[in-house]
KOLGU-4560 file (N, C-alpha, C; in nm, 3 decimals, padded with zeros to 5 digits):
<recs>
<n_xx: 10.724 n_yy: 09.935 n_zz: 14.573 ca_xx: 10.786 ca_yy: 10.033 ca_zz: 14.487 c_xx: 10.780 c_yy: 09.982 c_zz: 14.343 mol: A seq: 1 type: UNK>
<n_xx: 10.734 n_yy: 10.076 n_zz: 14.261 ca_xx: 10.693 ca_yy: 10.051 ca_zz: 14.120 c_xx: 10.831 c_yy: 10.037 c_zz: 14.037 mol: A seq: 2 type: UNK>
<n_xx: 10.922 n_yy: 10.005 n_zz: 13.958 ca_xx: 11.041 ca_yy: 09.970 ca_zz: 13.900 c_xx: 10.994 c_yy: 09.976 c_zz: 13.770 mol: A seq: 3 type: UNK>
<n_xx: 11.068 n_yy: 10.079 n_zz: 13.694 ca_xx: 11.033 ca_yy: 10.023 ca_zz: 13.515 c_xx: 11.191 c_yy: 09.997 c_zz: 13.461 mol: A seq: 4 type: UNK>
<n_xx: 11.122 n_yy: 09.901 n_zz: 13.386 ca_xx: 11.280 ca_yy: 09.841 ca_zz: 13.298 c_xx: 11.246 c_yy: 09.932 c_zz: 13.157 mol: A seq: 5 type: UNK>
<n_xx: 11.353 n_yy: 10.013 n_zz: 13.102 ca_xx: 11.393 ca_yy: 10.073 ca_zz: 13.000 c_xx: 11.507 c_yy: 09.988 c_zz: 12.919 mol: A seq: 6 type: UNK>
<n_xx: 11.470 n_yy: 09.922 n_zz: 12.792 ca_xx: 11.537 ca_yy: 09.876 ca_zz: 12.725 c_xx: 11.625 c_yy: 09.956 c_zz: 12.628 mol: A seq: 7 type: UNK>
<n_xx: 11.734 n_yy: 09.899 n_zz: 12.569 ca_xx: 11.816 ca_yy: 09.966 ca_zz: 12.456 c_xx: 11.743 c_yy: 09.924 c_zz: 12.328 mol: A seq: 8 type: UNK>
<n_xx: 11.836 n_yy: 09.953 n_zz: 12.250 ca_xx: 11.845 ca_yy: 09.934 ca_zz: 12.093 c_xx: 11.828 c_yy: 09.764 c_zz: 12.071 mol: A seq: 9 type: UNK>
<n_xx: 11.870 n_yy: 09.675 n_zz: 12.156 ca_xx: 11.852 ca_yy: 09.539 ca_zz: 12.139 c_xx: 11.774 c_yy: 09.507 c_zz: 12.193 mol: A seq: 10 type: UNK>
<n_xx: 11.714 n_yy: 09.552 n_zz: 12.228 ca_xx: 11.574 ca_yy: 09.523 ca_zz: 12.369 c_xx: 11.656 c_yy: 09.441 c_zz: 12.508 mol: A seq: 11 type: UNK>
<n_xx: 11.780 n_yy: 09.495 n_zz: 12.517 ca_xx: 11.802 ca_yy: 09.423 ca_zz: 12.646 c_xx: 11.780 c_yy: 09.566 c_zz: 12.761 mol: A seq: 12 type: UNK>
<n_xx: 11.755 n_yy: 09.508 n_zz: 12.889 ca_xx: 11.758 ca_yy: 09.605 ca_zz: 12.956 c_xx: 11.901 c_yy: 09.656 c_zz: 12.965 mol: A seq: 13 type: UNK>
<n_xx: 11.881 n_yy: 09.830 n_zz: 13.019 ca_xx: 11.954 ca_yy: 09.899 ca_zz: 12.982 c_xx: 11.996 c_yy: 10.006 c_zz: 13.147 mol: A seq: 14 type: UNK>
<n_xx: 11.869 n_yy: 10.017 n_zz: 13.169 ca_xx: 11.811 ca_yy: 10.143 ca_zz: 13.308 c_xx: 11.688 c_yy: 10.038 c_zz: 13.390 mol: A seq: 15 type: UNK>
<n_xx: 11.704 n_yy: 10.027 n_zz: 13.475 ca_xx: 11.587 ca_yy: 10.016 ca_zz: 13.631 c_xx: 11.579 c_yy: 10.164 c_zz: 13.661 mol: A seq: 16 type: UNK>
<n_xx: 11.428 n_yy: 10.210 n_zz: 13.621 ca_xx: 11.380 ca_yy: 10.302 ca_zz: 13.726 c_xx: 11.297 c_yy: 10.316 c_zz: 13.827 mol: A seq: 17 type: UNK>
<n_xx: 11.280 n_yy: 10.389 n_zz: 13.931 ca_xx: 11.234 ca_yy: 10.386 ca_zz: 14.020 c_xx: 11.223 c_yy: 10.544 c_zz: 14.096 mol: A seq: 18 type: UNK>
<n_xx: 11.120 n_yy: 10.531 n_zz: 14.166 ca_xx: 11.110 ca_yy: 10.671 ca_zz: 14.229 c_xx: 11.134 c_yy: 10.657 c_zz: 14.400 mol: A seq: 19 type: UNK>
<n_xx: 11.194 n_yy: 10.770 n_zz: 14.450 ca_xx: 11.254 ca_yy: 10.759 ca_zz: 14.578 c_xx: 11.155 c_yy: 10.854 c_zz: 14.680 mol: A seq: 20 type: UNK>
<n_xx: 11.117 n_yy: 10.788 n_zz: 14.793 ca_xx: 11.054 ca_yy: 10.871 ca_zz: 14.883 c_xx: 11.038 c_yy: 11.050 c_zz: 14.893 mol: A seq: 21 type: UNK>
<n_xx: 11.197 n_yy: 11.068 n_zz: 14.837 ca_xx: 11.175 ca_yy: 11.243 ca_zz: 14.776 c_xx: 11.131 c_yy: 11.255 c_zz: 14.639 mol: A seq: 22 type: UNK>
<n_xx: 11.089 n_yy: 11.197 n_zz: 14.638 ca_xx: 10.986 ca_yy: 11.251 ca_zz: 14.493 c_xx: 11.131 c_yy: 11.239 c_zz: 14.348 mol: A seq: 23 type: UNK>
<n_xx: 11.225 n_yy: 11.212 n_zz: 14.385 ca_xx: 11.353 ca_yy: 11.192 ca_zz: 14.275 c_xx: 11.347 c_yy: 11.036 c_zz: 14.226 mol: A seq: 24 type: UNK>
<n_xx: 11.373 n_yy: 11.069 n_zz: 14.075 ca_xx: 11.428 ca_yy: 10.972 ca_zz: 13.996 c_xx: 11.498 c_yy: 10.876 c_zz: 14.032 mol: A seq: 25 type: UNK>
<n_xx: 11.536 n_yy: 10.792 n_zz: 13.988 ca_xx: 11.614 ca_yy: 10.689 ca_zz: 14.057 c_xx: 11.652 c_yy: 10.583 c_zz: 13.863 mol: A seq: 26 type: UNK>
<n_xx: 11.765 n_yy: 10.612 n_zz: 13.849 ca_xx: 11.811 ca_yy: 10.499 ca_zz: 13.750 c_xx: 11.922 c_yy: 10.445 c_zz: 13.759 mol: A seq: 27 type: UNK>
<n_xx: 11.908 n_yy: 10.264 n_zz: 13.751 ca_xx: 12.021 ca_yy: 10.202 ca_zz: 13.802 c_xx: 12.037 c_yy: 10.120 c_zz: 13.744 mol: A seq: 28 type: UNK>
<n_xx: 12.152 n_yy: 10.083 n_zz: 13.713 ca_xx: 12.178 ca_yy: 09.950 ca_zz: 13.649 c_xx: 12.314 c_yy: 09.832 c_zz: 13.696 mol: A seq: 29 type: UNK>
<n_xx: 12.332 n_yy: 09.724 n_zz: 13.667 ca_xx: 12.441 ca_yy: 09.667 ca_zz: 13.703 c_xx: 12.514 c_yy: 09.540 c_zz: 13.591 mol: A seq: 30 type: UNK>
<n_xx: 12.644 n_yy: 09.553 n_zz: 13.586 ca_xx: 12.703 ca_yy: 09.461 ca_zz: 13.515 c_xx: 12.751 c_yy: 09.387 c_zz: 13.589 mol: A seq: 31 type: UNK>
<n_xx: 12.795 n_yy: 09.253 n_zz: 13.600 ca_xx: 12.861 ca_yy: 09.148 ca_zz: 13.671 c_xx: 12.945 c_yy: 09.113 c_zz: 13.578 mol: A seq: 32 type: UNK>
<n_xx: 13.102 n_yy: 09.073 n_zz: 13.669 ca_xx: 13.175 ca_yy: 09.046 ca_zz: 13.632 c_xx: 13.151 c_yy: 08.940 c_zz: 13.549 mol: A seq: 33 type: UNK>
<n_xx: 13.243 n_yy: 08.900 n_zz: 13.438 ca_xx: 13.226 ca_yy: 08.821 ca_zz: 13.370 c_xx: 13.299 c_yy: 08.684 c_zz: 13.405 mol: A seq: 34 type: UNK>
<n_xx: 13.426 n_yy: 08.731 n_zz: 13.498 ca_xx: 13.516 ca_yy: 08.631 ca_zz: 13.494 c_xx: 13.608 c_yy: 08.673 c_zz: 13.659 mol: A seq: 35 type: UNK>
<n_xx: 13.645 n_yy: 08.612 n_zz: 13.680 ca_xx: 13.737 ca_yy: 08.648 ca_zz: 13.807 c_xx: 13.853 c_yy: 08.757 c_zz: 13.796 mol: A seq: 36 type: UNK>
<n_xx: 13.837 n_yy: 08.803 n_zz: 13.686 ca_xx: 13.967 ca_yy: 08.906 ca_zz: 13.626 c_xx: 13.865 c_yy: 09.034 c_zz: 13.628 mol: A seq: 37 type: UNK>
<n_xx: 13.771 n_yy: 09.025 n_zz: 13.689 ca_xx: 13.702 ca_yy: 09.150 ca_zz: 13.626 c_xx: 13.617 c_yy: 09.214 c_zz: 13.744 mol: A seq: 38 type: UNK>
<n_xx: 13.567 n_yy: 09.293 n_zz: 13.775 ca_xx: 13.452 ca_yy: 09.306 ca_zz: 13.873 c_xx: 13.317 c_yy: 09.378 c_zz: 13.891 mol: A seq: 39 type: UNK>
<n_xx: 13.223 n_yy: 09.357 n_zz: 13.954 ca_xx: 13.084 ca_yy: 09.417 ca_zz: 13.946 c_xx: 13.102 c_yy: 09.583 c_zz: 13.948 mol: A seq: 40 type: UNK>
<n_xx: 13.033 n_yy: 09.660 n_zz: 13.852 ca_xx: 13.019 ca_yy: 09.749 ca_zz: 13.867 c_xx: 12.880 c_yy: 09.816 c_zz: 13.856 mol: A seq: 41 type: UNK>
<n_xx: 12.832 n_yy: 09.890 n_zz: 13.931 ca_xx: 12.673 ca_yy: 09.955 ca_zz: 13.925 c_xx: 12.697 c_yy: 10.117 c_zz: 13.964 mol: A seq: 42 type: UNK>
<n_xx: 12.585 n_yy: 10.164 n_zz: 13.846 ca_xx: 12.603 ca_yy: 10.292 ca_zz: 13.884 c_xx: 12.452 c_yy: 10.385 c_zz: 13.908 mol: A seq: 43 type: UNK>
<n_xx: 12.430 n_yy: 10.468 n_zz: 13.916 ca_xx: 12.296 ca_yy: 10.533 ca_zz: 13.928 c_xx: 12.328 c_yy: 10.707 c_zz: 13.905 mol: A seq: 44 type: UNK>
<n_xx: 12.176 n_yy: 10.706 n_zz: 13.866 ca_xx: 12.170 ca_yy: 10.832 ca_zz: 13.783 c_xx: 12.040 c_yy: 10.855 c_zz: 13.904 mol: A seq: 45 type: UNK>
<n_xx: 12.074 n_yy: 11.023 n_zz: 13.957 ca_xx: 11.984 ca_yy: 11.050 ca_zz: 14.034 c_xx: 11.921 c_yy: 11.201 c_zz: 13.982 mol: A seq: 46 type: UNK>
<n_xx: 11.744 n_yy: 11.190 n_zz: 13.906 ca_xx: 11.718 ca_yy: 11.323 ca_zz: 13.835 c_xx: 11.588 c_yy: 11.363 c_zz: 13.930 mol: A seq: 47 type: UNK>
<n_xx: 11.593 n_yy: 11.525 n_zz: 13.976 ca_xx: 11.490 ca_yy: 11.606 ca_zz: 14.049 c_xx: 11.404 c_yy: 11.632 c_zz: 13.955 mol: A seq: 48 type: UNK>
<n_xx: 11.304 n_yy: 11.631 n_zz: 13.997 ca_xx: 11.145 ca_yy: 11.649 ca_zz: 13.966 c_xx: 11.133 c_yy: 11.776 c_zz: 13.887 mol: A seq: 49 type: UNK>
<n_xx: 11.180 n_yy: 11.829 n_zz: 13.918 ca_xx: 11.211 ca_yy: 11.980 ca_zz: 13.810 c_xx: 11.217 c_yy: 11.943 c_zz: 13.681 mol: A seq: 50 type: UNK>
<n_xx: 11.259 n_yy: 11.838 n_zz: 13.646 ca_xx: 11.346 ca_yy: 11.775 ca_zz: 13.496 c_xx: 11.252 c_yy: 11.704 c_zz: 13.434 mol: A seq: 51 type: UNK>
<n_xx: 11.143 n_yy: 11.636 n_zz: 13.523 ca_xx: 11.038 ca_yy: 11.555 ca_zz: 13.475 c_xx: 10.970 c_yy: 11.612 c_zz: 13.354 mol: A seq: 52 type: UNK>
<n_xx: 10.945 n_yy: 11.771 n_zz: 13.328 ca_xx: 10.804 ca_yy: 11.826 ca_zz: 13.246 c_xx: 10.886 c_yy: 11.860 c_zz: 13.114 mol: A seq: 53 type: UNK>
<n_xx: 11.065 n_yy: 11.873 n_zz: 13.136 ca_xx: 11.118 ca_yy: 11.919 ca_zz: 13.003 c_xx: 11.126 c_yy: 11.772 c_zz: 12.976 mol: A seq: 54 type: UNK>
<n_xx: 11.178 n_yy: 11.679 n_zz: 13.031 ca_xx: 11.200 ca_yy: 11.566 ca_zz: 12.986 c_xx: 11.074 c_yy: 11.487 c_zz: 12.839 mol: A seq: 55 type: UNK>
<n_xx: 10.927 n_yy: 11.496 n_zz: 12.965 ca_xx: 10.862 ca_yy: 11.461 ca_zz: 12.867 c_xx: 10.825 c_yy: 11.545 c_zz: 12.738 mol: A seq: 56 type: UNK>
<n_xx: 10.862 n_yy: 11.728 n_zz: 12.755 ca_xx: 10.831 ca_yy: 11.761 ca_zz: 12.632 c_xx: 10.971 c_yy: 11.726 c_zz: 12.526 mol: A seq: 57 type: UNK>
<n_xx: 11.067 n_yy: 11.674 n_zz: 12.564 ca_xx: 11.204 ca_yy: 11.648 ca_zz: 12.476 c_xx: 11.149 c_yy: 11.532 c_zz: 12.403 mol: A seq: 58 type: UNK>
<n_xx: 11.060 n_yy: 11.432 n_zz: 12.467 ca_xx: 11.019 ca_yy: 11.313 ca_zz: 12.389 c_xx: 10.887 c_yy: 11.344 c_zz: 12.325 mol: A seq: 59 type: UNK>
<n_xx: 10.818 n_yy: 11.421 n_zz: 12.353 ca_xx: 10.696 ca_yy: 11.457 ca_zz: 12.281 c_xx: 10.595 c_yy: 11.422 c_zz: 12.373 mol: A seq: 60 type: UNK>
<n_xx: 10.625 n_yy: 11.371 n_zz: 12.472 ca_xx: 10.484 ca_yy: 11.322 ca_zz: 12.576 c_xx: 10.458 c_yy: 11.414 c_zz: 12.672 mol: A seq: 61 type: UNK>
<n_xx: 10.337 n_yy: 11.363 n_zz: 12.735 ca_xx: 10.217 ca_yy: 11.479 ca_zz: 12.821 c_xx: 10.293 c_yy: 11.452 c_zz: 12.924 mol: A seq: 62 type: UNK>
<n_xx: 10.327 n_yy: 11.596 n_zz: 12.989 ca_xx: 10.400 ca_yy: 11.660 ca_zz: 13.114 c_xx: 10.295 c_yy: 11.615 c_zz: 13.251 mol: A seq: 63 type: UNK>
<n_xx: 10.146 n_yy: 11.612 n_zz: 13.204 ca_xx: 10.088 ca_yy: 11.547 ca_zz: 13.343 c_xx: 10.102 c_yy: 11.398 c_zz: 13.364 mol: A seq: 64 type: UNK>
<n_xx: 10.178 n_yy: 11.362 n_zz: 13.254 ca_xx: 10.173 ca_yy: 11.234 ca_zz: 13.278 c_xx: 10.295 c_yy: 11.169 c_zz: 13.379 mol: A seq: 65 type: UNK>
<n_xx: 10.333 n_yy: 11.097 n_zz: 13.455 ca_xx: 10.420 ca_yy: 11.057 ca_zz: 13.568 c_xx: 10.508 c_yy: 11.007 c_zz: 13.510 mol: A seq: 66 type: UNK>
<n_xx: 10.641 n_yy: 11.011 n_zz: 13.559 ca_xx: 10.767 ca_yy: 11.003 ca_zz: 13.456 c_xx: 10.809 c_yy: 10.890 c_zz: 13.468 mol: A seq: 67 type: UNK>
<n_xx: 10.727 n_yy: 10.791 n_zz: 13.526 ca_xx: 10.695 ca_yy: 10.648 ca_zz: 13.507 c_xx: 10.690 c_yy: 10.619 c_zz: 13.435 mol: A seq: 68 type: UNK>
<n_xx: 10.511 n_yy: 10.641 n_zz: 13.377 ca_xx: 10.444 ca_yy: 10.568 ca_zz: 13.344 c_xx: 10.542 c_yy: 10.698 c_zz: 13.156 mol: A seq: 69 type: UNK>
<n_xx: 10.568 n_yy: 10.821 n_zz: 13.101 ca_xx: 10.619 ca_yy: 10.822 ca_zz: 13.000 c_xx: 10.762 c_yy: 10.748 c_zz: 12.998 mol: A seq: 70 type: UNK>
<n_xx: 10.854 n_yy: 10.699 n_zz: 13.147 ca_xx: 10.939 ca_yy: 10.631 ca_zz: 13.096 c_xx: 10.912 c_yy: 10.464 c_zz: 13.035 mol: A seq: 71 type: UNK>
<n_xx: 10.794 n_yy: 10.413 n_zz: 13.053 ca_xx: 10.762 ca_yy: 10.338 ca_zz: 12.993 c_xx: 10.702 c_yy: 10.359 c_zz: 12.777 mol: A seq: 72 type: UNK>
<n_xx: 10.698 n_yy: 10.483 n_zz: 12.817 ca_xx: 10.634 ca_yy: 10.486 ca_zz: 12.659 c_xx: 10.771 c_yy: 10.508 c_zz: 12.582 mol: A seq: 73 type: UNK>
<n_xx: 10.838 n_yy: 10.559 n_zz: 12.663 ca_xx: 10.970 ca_yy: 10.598 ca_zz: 12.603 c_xx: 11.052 c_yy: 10.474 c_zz: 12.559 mol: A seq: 74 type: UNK>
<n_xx: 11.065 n_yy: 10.363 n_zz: 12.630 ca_xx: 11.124 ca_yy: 10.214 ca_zz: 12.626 c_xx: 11.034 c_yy: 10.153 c_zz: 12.480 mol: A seq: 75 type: UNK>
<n_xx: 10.941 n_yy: 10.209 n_zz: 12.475 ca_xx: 10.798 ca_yy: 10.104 ca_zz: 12.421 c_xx: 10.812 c_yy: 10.157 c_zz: 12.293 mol: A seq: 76 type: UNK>
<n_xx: 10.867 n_yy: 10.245 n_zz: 12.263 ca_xx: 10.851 ca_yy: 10.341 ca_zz: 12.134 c_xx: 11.014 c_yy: 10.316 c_zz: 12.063 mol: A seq: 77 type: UNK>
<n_xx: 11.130 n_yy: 10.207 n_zz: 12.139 ca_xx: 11.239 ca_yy: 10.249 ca_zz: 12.082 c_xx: 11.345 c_yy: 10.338 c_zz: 12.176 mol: A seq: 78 type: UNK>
<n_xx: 11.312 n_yy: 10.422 n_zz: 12.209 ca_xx: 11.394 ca_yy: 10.591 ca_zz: 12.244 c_xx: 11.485 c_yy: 10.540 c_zz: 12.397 mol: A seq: 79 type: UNK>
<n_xx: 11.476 n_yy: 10.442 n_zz: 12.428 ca_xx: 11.549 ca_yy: 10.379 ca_zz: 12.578 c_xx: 11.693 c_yy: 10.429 c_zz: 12.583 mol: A seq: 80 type: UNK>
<n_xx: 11.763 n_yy: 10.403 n_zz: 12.473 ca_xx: 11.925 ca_yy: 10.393 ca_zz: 12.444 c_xx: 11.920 c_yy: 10.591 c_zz: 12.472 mol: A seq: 81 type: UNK>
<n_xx: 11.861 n_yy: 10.629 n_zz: 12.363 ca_xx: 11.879 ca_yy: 10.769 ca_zz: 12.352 c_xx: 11.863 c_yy: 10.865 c_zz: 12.506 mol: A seq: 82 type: UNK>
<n_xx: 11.778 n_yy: 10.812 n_zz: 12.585 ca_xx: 11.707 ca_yy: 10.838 ca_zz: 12.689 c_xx: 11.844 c_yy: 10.827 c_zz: 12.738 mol: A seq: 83 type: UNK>
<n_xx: 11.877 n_yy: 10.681 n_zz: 12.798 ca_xx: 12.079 ca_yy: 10.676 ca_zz: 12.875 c_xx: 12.126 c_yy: 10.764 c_zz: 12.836 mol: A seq: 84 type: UNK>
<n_xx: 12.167 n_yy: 10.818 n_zz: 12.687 ca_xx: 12.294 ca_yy: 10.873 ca_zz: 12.643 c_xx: 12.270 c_yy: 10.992 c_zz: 12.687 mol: A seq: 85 type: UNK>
<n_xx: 12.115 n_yy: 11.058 n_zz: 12.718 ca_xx: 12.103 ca_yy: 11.180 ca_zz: 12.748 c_xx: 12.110 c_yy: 11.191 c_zz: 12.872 mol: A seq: 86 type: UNK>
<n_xx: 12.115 n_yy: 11.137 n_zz: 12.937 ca_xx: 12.157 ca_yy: 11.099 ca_zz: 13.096 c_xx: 12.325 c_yy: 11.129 c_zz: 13.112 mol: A seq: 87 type: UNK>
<n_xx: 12.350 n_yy: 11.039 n_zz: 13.054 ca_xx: 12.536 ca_yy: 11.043 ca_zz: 13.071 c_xx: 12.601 c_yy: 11.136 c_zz: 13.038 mol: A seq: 88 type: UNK>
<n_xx: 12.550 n_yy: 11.216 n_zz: 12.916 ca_xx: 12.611 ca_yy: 11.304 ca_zz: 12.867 c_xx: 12.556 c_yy: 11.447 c_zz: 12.945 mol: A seq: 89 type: UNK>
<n_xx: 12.477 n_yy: 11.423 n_zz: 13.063 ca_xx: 12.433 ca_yy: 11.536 ca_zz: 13.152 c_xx: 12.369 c_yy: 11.598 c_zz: 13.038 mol: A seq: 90 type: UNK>
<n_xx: 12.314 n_yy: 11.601 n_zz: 12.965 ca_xx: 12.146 ca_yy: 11.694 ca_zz: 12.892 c_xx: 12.084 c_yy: 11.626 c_zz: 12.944 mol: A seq: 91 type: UNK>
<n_xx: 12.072 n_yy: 11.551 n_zz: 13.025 ca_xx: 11.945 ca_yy: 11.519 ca_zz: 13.131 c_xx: 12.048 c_yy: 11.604 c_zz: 13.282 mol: A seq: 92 type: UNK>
<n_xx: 12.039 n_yy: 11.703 n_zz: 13.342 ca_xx: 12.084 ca_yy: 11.719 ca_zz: 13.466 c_xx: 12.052 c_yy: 11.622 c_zz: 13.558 mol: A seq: 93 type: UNK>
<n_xx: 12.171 n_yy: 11.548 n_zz: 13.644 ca_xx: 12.119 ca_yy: 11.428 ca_zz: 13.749 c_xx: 12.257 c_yy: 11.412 c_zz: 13.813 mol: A seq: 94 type: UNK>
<n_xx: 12.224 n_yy: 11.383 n_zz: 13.922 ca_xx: 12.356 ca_yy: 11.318 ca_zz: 14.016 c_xx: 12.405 c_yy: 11.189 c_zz: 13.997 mol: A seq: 95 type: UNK>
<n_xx: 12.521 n_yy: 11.142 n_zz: 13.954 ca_xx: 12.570 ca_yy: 11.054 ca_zz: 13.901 c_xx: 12.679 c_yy: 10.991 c_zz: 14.035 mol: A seq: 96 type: UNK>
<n_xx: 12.695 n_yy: 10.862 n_zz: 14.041 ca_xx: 12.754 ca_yy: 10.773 ca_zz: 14.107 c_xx: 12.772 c_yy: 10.632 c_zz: 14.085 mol: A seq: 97 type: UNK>
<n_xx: 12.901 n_yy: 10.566 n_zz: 14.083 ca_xx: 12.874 ca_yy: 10.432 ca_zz: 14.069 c_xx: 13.025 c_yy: 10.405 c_zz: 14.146 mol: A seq: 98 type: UNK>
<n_xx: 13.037 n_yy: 10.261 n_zz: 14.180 ca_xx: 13.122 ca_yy: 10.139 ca_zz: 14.263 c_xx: 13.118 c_yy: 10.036 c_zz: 14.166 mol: A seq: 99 type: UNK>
<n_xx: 13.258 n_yy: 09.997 n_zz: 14.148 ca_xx: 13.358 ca_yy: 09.889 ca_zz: 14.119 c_xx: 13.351 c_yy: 09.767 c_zz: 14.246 mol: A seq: 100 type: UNK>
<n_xx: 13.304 n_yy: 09.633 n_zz: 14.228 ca_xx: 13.371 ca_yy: 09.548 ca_zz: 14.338 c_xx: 13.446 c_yy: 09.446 c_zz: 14.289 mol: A seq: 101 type: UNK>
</recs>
């Protein structure tokens, strides 16, 4: 399974993506606790294939292209952070979930 790392604004990673046997998006990420006062939390963003062709025309890239290989141009160009926020803030439509441990 192919995995792209999408960086932020600092170039740290930000999103793991990945594509799921149904043809859906897959973005995940995880923080670890820092300290024993605190605990792991990971969440995932789950977007249908439907979303793939507006997505790449929202960034300016070719719709035949696999939402891989433009979520890599998207990381590569800067636009990573913006890409999350449009996720979270649902202007990307996607199924959202995450766990506290």
């Amino acid at each position: 399974m192919t995995n792209i790392t999408i960086v932020g604004d600092d170039d740290n990673p930000i999103l793991y993506a990945s594509m799921t046997s149904e043809g859906k998006l897959r973005l995940q990420f995880e923080y670890f606790a820092r300290d024993e006062n605190e605990g792991d939390y990971e969440f995932n963003h789950m977007v249908g294939p439907e979303e793939f062709p507006k997505n790449a025309q929202r960034f300016g890239l070719d719709a035949a292209t696999s939402i891989l290989d433009n979520l890599r141009q998207i990381s590569a160009i800067g636009r990573g952070q913006e890409f999350k926020d449009l996720l979270t803030s649902k202007e990307i439509p996607n199924e959202f979930w995450s766990w506290l441990s």
